[in-house]
One Martini backbone bead per residue (centre of mass of N, CA, C, O) as a GRO file, in nm:
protein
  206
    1UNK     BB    1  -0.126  -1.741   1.297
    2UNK     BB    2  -0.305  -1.822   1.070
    3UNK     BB    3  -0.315  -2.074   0.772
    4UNK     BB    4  -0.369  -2.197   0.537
    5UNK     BB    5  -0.353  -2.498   0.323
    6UNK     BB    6  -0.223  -2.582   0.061
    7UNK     BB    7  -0.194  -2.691  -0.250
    8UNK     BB    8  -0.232  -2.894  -0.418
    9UNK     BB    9  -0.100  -2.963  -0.720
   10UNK     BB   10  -0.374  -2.985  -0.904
   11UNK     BB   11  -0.483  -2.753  -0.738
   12UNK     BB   12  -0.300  -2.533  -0.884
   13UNK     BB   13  -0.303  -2.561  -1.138
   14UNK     BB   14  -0.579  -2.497  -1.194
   15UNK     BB   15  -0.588  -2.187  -1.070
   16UNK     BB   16  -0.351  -2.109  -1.259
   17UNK     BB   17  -0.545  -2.127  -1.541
   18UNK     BB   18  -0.801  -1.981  -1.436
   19UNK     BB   19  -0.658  -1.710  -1.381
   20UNK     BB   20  -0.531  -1.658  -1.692
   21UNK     BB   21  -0.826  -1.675  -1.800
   22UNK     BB   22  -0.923  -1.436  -1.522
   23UNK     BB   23  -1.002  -1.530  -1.294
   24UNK     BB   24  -1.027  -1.410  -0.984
   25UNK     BB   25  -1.076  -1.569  -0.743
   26UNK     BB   26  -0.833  -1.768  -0.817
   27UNK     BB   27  -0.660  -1.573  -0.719
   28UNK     BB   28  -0.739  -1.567  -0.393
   29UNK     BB   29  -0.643  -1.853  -0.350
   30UNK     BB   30  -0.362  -1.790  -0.393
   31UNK     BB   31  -0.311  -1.647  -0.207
   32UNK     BB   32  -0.417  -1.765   0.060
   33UNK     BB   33  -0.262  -2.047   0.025
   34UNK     BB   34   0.016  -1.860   0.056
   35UNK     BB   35   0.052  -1.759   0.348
   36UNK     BB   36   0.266  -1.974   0.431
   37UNK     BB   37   0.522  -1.861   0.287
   38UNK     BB   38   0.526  -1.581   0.389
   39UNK     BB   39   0.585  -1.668   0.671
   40UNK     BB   40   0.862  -1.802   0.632
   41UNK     BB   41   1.009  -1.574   0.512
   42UNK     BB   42   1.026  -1.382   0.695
   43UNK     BB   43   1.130  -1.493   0.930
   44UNK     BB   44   1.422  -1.432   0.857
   45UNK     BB   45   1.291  -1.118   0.966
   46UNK     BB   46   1.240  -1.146   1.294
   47UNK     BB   47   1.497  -0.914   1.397
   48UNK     BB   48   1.356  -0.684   1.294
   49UNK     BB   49   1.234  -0.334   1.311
   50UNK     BB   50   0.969  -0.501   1.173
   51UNK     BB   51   0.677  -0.558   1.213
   52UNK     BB   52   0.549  -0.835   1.185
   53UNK     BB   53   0.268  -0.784   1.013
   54UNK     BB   54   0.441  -0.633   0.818
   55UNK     BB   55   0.565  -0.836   0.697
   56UNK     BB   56   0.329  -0.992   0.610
   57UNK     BB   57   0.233  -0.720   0.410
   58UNK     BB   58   0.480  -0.715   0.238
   59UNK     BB   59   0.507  -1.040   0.167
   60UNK     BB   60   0.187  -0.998   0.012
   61UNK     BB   61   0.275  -0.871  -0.211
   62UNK     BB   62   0.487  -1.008  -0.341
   63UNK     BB   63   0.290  -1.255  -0.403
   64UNK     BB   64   0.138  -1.123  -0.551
   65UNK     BB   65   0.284  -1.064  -0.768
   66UNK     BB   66   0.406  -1.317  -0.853
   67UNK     BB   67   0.174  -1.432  -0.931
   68UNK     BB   68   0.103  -1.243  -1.155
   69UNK     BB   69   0.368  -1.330  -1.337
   70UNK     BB   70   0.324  -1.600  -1.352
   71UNK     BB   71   0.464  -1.866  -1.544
   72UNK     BB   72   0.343  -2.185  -1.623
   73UNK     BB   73   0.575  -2.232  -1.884
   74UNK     BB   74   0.767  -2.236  -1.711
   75UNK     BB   75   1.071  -2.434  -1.507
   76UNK     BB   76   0.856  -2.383  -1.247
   77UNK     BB   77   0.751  -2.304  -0.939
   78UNK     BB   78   0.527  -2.097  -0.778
   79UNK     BB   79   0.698  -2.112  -0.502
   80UNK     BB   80   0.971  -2.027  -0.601
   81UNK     BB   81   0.873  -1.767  -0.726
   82UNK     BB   82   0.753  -1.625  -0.513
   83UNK     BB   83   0.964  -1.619  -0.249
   84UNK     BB   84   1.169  -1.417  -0.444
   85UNK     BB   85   0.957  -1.206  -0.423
   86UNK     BB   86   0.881  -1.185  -0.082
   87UNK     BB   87   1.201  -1.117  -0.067
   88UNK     BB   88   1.204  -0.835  -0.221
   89UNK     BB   89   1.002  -0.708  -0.082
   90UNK     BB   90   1.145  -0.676   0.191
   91UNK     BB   91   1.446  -0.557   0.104
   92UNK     BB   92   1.304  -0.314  -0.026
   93UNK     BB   93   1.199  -0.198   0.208
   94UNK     BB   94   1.422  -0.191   0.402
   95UNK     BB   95   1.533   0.006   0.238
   96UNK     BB   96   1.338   0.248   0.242
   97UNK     BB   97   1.275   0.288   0.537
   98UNK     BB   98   1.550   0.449   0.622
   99UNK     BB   99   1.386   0.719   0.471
  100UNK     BB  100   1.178   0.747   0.669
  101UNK     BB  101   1.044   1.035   0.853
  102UNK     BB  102   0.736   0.897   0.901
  103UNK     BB  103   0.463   0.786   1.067
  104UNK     BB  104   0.151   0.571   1.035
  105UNK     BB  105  -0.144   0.648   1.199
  106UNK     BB  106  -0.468   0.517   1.238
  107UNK     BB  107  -0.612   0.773   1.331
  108UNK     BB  108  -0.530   0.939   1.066
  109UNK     BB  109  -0.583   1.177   0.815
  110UNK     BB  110  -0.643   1.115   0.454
  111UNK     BB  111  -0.917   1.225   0.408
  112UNK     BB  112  -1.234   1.189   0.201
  113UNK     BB  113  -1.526   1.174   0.107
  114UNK     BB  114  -1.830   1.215  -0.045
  115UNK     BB  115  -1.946   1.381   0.245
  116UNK     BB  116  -1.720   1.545   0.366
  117UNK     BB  117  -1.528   1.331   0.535
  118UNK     BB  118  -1.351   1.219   0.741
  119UNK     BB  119  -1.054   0.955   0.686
  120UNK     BB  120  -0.900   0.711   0.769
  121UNK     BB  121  -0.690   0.443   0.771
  122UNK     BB  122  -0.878   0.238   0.944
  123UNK     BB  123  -1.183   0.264   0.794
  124UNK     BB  124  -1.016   0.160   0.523
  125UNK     BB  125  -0.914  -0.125   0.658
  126UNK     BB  126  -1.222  -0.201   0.788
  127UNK     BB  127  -1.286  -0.225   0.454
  128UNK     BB  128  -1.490  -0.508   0.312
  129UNK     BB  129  -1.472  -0.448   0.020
  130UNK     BB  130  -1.182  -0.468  -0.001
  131UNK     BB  131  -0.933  -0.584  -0.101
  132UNK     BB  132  -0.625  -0.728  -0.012
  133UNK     BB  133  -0.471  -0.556  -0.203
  134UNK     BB  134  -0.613  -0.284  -0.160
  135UNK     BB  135  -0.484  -0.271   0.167
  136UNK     BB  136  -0.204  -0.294   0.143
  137UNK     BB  137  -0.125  -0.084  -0.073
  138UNK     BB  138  -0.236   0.159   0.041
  139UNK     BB  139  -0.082   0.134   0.303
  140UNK     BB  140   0.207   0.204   0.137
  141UNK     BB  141   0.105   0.452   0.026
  142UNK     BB  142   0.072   0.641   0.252
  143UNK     BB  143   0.374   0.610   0.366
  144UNK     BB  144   0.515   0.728   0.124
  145UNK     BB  145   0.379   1.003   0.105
  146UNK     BB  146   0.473   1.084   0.398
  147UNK     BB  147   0.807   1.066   0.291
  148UNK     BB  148   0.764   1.242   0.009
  149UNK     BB  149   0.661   1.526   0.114
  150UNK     BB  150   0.958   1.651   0.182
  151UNK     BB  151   1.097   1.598  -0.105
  152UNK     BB  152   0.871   1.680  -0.326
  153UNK     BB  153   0.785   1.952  -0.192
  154UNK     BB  154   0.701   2.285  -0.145
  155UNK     BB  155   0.625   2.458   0.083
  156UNK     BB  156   0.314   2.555  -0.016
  157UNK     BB  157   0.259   2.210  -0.121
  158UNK     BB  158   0.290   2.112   0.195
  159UNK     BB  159   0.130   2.327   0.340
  160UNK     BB  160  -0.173   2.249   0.207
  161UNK     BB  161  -0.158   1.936   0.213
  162UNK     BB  162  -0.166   1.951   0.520
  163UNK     BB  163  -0.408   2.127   0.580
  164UNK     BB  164  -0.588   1.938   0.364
  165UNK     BB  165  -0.513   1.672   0.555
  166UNK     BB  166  -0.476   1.657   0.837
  167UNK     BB  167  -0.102   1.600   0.864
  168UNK     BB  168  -0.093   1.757   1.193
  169UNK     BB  169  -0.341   1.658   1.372
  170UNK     BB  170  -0.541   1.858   1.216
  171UNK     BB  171  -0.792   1.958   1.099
  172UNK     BB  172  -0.945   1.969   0.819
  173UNK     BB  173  -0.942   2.163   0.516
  174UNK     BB  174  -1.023   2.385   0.323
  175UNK     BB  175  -0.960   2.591   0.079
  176UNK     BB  176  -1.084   2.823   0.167
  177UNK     BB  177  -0.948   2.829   0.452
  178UNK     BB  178  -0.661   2.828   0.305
  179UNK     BB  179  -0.722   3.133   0.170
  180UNK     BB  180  -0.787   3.274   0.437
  181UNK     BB  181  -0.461   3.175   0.568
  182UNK     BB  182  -0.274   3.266   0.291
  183UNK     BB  183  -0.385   3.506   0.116
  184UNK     BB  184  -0.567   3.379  -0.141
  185UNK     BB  185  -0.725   3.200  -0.351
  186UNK     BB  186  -0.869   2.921  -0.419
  187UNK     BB  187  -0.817   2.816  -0.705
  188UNK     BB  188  -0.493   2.862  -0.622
  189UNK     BB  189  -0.517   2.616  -0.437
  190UNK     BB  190  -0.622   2.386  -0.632
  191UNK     BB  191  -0.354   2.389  -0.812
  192UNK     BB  192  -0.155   2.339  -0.610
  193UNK     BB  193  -0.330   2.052  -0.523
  194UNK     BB  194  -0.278   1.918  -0.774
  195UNK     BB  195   0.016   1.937  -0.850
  196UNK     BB  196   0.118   1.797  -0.561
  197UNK     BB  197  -0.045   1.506  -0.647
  198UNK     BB  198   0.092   1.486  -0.909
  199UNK     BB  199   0.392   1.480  -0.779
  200UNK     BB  200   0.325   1.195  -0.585
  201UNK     BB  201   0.257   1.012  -0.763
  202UNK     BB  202   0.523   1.023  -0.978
  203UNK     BB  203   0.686   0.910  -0.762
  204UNK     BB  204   0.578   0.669  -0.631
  205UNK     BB  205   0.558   0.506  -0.955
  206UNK     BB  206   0.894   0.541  -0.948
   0.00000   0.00000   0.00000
């Protein structure tokens, strides 16, 4: 896997000043100039059982974080600062996994877009609109709740939304069809449906 050339030292330094002063561009170089830094600290945990690919995307998350936190005023470098943040995010992951209960497959439908088509997750991540914190963040929060849907819902709120995103491998449902597979009304599956994305979002938040 290519990495680019990290930033001299100047060339650091100017970037991380334009970030701090809004600039989104000079954030996107500092992530992509230390994706080499990514791939160092992973290295120490190629011999666990999360794929290379996930490990780089699990430590480009810590350095996003990373960077967005850096203080360039205290007497710290941002490679020391970040490498801590990057290793901080594989360890928290790492203990996190042991708990979850289903893996994400990319060809399952995760939602509907706005012309109520389904749309996968694979589809999502094909979308160069994305930009790169977006898309992996997205992918582990979709992990999160497919492991939080066990733990976090009751049986109805459960069954709808597996329901209502094809989260069982078959095609996802209206509301209306859920309504009248479980004899309720369709407002009824709404407020459900409601509940429980907003009980999955305050768990995943925390």
């Amino acid at each position: 896997m290519f990495f680019p050339e990290p930033l001299s030292k100047e060339d650091e330094a100017e970037y991380i000043q334009r970030f701090k002063n809004g600039d989104e561009e000079a954030k996107k170089v500092l992530i992509e100039r230390n994706l080499r830094l990514v791939a160092h600290v992973c290295k120490k945990y190629s011999n666990s059982k999360i794929d290379s690919d996930d490990l780089i995307s699990i430590g480009t998350i810590g350095l996003i974080k990373g960077i967005n936190s850096f203080n360039p005023d205290k007497n710290i470098k941002i490679a020391t600062y970040a490498a801590k943040c990057i290793e901080n995010e594989v360890l928290m992951f790492m203990r996190s996994s042991k708990k979850l209960k289903s893996e994400v497959y990319l060809n399952e439908p995760i939602g509907k877009d706005k012309d109520d088509n389904v749309v996968t997750l694979q589809e999502v991540l094909e979308n160069d609109e994305r930009n790169i914190e977006e898309t992996i963040d997205l992918k582990f929060k979709v992990k999160e709740l497919y492991a939080k849907i066990q733990d976090v819902l009751d049986e109805r709120e459960r069954t709808i939304i597996v329901m209502r995103f094809g989260l069982d491998g078959n095609k996802s449902k209206t509301q209306k069809e859920i309504a009248d597979l479980l004899n309720i009304s369709r407002s009824y599956v709404s407020r459900i449906e409601t509940k429980a994305i907003k009980k999955l979002g305050e768990k995943i938040e925390d």
